[in-house]
PDB file of N, CA, C and O in Angstrom:
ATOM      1  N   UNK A   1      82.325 179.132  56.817  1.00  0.00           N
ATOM      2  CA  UNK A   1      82.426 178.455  58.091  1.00  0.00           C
ATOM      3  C   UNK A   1      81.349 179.006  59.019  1.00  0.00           C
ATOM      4  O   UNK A   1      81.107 180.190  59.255  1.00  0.00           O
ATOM      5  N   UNK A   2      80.730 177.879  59.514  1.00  0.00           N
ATOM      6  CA  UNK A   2      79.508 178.610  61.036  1.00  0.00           C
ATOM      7  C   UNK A   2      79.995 179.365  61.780  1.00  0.00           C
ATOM      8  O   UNK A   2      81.210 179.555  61.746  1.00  0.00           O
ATOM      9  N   UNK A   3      79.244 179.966  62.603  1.00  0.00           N
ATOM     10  CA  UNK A   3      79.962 180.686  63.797  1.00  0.00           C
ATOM     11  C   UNK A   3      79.223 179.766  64.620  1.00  0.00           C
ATOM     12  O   UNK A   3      78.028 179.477  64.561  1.00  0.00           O
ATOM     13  N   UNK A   4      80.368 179.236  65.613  1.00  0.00           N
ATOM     14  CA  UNK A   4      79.697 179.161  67.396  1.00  0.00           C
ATOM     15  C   UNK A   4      79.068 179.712  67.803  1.00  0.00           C
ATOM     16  O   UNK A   4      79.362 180.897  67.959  1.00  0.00           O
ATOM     17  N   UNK A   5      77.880 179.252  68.210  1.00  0.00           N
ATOM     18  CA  UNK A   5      76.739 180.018  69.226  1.00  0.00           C
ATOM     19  C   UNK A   5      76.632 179.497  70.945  1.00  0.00           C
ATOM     20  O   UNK A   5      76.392 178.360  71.354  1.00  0.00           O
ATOM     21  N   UNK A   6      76.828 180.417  71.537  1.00  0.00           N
ATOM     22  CA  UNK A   6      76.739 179.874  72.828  1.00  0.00           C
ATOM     23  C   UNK A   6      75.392 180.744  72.944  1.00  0.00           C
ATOM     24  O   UNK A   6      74.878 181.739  72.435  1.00  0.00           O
ATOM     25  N   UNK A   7      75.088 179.609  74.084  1.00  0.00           N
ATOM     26  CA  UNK A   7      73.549 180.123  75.059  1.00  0.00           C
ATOM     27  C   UNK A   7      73.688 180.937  76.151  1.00  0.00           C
ATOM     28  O   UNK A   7      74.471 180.841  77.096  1.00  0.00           O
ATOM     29  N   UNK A   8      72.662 181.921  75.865  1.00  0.00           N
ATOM     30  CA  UNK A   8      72.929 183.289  76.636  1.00  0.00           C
ATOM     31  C   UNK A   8      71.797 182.935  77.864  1.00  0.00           C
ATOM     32  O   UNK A   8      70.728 182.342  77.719  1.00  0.00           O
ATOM     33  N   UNK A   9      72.309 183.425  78.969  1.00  0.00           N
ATOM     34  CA  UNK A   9      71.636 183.039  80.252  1.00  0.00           C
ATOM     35  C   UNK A   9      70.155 184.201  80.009  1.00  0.00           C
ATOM     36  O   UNK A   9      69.966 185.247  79.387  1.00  0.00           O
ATOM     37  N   UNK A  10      69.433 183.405  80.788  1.00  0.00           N
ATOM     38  CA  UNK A  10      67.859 184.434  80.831  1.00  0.00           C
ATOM     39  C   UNK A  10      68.233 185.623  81.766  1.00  0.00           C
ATOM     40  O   UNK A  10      68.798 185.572  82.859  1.00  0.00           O
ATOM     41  N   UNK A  11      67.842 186.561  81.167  1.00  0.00           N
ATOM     42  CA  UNK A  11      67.863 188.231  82.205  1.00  0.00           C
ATOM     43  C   UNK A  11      67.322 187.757  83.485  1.00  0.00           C
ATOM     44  O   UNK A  11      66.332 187.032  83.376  1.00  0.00           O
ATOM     45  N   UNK A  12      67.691 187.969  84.523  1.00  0.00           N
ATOM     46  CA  UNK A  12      67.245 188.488  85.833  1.00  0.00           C
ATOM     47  C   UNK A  12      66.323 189.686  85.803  1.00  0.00           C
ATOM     48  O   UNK A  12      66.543 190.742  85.210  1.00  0.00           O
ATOM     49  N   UNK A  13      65.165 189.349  86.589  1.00  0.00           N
ATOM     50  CA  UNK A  13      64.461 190.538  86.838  1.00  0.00           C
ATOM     51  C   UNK A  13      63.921 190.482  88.425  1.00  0.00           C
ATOM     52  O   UNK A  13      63.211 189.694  89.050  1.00  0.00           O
ATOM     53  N   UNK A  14      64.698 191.854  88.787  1.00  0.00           N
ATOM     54  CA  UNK A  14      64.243 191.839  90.118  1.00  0.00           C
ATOM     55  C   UNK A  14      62.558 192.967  90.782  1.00  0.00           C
ATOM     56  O   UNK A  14      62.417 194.081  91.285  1.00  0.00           O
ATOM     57  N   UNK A  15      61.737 191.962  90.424  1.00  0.00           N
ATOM     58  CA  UNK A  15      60.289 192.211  90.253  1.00  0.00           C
ATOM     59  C   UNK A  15      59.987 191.917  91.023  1.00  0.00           C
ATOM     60  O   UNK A  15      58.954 192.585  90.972  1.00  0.00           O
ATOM     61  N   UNK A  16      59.885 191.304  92.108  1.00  0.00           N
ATOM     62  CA  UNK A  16      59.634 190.201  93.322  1.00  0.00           C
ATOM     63  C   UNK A  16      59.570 191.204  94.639  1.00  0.00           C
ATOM     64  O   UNK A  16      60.230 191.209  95.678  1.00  0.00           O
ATOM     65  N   UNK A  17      58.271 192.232  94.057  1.00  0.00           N
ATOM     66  CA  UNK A  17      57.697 192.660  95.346  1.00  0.00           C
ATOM     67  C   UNK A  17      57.212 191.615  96.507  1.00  0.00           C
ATOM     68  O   UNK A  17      57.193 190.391  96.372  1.00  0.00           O
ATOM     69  N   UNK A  18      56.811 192.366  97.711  1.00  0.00           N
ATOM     70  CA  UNK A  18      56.528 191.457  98.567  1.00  0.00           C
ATOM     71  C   UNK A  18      55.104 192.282  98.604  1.00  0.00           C
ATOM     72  O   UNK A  18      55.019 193.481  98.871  1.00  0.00           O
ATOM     73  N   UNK A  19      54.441 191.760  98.413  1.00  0.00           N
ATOM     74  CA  UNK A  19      52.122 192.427  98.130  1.00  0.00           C
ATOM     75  C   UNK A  19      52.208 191.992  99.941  1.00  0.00           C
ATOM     76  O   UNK A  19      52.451 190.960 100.567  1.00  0.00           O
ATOM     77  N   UNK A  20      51.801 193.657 100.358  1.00  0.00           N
ATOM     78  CA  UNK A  20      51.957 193.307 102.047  1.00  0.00           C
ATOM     79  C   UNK A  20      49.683 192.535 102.218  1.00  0.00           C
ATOM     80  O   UNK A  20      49.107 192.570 103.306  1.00  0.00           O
ATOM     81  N   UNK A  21      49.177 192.146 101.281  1.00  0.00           N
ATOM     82  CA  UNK A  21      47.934 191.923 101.334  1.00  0.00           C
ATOM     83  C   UNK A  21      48.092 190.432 101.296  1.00  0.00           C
ATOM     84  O   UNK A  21      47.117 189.761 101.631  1.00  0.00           O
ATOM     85  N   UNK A  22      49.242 189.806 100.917  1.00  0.00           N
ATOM     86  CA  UNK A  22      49.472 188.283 100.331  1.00  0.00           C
ATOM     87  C   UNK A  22      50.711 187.875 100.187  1.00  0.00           C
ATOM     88  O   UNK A  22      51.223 187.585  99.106  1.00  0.00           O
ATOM     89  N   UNK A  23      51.533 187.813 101.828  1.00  0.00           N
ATOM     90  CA  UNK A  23      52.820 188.256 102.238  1.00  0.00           C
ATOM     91  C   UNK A  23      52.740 186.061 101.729  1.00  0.00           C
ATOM     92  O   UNK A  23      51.955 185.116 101.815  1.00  0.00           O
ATOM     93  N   UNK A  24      54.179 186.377 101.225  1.00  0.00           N
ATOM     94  CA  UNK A  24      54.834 185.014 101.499  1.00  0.00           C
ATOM     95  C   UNK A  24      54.232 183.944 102.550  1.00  0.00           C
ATOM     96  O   UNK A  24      53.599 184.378 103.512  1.00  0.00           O
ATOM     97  N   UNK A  25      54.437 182.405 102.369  1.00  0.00           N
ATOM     98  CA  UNK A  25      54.037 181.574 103.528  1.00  0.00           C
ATOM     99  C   UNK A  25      55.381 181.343 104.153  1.00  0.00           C
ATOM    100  O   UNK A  25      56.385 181.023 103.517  1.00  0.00           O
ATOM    101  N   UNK A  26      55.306 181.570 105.726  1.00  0.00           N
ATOM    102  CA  UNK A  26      56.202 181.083 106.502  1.00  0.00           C
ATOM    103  C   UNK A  26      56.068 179.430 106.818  1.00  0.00           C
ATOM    104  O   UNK A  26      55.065 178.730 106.683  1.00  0.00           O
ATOM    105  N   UNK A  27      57.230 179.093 107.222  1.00  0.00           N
ATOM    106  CA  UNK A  27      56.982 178.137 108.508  1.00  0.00           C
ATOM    107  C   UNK A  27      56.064 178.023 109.396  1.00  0.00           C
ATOM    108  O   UNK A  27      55.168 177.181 109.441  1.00  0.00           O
ATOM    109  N   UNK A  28      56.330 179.046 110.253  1.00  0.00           N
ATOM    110  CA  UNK A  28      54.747 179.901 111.704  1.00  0.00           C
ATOM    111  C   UNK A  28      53.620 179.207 111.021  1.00  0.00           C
ATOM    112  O   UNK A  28      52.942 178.198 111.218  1.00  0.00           O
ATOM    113  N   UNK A  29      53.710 180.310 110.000  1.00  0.00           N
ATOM    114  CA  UNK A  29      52.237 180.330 109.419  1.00  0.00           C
ATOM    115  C   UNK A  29      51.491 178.833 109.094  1.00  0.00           C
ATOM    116  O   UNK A  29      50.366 178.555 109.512  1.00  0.00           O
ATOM    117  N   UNK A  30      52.415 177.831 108.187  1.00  0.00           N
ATOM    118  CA  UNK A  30      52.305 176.455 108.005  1.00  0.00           C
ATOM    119  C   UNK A  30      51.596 175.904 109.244  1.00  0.00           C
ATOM    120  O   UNK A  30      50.396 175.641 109.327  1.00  0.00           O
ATOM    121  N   UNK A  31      52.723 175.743 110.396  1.00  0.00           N
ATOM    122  CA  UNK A  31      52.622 174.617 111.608  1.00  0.00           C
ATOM    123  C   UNK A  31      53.228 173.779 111.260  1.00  0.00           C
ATOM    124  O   UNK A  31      53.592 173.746 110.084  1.00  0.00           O
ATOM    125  N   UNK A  32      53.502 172.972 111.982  1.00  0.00           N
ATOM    126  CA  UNK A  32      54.300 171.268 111.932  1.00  0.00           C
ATOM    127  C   UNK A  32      53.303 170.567 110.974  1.00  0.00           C
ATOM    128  O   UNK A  32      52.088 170.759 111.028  1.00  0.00           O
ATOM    129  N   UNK A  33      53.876 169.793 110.150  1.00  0.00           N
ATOM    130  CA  UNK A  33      53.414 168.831 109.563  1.00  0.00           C
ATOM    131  C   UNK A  33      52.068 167.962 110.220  1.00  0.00           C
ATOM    132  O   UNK A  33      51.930 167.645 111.401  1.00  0.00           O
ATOM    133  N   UNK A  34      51.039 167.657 108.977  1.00  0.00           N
ATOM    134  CA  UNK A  34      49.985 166.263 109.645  1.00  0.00           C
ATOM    135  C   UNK A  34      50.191 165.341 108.975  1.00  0.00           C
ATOM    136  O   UNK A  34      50.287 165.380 107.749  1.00  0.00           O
ATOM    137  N   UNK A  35      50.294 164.334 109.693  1.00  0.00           N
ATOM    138  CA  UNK A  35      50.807 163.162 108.752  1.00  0.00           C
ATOM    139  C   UNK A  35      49.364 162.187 109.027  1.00  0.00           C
ATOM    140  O   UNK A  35      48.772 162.155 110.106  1.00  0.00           O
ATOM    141  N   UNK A  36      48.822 161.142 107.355  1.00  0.00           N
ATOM    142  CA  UNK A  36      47.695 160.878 107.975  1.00  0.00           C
ATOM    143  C   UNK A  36      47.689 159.513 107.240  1.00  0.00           C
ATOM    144  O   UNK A  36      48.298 159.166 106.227  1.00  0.00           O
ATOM    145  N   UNK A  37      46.880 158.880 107.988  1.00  0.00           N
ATOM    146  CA  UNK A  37      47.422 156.999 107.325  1.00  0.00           C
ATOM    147  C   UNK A  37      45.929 156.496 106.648  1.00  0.00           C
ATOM    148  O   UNK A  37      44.861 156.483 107.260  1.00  0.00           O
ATOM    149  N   UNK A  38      46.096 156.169 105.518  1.00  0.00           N
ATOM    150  CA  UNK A  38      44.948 155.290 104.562  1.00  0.00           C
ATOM    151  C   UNK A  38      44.573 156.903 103.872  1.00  0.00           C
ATOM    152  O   UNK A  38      45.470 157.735 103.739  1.00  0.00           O
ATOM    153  N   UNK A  39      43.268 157.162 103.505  1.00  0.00           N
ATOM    154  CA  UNK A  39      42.805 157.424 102.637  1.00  0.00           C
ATOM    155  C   UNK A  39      41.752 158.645 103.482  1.00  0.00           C
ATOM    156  O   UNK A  39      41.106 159.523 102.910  1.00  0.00           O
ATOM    157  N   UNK A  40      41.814 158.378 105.080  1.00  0.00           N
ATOM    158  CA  UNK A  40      41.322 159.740 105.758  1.00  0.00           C
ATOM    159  C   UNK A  40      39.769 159.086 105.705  1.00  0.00           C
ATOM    160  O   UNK A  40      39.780 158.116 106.462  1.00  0.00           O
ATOM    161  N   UNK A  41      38.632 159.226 105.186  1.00  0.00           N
ATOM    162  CA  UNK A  41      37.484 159.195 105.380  1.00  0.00           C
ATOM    163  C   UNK A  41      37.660 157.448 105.663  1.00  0.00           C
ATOM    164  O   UNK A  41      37.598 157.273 106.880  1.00  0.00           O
ATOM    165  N   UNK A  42      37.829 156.309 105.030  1.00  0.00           N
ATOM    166  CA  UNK A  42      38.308 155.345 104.846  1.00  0.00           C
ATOM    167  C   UNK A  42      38.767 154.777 106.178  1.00  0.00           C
ATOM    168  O   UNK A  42      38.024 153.922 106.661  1.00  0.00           O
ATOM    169  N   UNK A  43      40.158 155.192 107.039  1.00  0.00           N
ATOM    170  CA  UNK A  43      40.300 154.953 108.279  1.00  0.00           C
ATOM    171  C   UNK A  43      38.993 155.557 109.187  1.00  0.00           C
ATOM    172  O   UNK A  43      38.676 154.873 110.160  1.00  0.00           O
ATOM    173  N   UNK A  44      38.481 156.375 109.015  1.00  0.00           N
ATOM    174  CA  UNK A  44      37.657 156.267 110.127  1.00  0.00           C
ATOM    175  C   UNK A  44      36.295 155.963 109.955  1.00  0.00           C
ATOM    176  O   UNK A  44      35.600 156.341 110.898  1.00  0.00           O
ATOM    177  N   UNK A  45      35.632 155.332 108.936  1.00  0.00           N
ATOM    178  CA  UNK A  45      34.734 154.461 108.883  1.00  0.00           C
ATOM    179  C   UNK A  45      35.265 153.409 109.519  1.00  0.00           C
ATOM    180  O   UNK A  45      34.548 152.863 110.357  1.00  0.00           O
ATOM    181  N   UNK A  46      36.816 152.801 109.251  1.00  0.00           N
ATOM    182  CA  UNK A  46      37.256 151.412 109.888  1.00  0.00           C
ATOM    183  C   UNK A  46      36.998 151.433 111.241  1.00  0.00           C
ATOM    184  O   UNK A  46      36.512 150.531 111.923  1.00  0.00           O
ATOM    185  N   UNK A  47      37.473 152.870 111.682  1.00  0.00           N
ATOM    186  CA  UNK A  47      37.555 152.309 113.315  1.00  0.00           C
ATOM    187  C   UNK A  47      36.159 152.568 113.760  1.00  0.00           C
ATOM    188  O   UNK A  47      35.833 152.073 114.838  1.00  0.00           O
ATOM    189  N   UNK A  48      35.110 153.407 112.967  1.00  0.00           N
ATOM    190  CA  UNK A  48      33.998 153.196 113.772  1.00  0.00           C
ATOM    191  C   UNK A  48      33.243 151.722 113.964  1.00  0.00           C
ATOM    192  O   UNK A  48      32.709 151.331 115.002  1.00  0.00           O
ATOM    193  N   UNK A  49      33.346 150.920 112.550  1.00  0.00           N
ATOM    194  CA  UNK A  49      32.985 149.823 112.320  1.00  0.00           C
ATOM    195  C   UNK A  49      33.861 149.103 113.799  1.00  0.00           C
ATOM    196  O   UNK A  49      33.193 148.424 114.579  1.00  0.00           O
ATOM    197  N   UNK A  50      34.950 149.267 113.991  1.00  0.00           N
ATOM    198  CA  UNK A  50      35.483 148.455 114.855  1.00  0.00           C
ATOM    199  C   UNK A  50      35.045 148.670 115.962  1.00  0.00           C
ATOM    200  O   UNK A  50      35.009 147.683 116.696  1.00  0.00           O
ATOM    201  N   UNK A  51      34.632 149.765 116.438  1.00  0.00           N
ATOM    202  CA  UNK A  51      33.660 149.986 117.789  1.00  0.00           C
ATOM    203  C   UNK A  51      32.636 149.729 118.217  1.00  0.00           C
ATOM    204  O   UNK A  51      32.291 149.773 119.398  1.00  0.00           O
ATOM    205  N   UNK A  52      31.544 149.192 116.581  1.00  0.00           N
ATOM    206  CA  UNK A  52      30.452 148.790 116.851  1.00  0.00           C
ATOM    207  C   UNK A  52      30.523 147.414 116.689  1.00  0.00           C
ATOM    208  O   UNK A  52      29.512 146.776 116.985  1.00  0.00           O
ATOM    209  N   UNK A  53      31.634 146.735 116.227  1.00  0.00           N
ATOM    210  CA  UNK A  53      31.875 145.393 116.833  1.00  0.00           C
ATOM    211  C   UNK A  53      32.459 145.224 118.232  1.00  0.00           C
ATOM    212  O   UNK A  53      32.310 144.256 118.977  1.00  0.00           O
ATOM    213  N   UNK A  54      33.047 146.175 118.420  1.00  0.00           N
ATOM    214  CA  UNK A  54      33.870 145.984 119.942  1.00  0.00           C
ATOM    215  C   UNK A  54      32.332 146.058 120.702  1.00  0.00           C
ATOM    216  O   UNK A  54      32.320 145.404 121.745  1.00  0.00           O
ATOM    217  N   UNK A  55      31.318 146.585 120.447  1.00  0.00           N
ATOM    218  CA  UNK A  55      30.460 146.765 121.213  1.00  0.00           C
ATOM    219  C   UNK A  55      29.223 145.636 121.520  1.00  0.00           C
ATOM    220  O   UNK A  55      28.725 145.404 122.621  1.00  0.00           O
ATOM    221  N   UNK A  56      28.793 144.852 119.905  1.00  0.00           N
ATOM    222  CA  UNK A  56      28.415 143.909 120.223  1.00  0.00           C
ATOM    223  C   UNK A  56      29.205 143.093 120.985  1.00  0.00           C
ATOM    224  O   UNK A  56      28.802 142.483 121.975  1.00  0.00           O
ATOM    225  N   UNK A  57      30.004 143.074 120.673  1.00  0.00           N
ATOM    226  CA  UNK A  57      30.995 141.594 121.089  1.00  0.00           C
ATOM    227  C   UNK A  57      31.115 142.142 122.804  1.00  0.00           C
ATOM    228  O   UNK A  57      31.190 141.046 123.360  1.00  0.00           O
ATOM    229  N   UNK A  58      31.156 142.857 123.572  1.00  0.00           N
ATOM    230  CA  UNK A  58      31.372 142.685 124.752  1.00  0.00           C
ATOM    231  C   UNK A  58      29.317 142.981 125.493  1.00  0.00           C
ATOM    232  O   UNK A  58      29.083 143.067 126.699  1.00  0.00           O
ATOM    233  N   UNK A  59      28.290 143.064 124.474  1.00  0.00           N
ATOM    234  CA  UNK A  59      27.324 143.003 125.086  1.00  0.00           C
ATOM    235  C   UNK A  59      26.255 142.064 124.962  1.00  0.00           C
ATOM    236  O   UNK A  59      25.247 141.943 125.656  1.00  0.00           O
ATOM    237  N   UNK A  60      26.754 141.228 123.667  1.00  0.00           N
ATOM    238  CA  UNK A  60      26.237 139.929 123.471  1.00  0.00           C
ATOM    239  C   UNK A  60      26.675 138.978 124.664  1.00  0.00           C
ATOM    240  O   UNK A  60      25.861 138.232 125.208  1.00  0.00           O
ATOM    241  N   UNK A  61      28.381 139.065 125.144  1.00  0.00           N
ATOM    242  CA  UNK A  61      28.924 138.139 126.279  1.00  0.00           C
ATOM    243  C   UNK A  61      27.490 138.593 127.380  1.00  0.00           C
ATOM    244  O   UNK A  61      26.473 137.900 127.384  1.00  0.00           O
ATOM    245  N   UNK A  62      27.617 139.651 128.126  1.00  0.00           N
ATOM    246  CA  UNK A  62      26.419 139.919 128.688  1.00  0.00           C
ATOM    247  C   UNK A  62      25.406 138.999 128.883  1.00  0.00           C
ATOM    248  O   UNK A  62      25.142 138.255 129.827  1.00  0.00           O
ATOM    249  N   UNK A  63      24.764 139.240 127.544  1.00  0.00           N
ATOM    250  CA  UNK A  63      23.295 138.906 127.434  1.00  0.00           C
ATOM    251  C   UNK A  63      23.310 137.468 127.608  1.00  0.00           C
ATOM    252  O   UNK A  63      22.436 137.081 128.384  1.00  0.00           O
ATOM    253  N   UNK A  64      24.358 136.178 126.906  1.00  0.00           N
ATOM    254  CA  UNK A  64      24.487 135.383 127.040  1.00  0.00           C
ATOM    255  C   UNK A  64      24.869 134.652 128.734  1.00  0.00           C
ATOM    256  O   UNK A  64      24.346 133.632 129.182  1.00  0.00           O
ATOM    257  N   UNK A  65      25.726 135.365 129.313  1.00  0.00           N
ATOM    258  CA  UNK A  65      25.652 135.150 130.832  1.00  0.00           C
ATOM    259  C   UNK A  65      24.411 135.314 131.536  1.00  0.00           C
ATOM    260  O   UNK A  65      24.016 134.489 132.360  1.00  0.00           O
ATOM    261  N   UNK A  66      23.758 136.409 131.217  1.00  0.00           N
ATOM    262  CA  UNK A  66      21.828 135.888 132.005  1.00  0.00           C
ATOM    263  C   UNK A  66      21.252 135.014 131.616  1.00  0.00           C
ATOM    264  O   UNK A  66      20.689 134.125 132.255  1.00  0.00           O
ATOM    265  N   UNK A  67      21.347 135.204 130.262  1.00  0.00           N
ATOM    266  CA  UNK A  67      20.624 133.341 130.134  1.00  0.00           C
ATOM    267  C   UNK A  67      21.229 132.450 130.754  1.00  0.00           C
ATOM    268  O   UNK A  67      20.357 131.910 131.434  1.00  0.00           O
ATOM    269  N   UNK A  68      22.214 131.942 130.950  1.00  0.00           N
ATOM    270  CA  UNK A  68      22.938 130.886 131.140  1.00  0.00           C
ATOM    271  C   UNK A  68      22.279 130.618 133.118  1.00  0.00           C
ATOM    272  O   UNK A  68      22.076 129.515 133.626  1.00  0.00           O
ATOM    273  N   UNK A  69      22.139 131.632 133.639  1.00  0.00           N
ATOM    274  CA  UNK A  69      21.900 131.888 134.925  1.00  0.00           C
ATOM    275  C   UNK A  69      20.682 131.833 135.203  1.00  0.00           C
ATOM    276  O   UNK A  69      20.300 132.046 136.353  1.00  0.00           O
TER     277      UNK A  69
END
């Protein structure tokens, strides 16, 4: 007849100096979360592109009002 084998838990080892050169990360240390939308380089090509349309577009109106005058 077999014998039953049960599974023996892994040893504990309490090794878990704290290296005062490369202390744990806190919270503190972290900061609050950055939260960041699209792809980072990506959004801000968009919005520059959108500024240099925001820019024609309100200096073409301009240019077109002196002519007109």
């Amino acid at each position: 007849m077999k014998r039953a084998t049960t599974l023996k838990l892994p040893k504990t080892t309490s090794n878990k100096r704290v290296d005062p050169d490369n202390p744990p990360w806190s919270e503190e240390m972290l900061g609050p979360p950055v939260l960041k939308r699209g792809r980072g380089y990506q959004t801000q090509i968009n919005d520059e592109l959108r500024k240099v349309v925001a820019k024609r577009l309100t200096s073409s109106s301009r240019r077109t009002q002196k002519r007109a005058a």
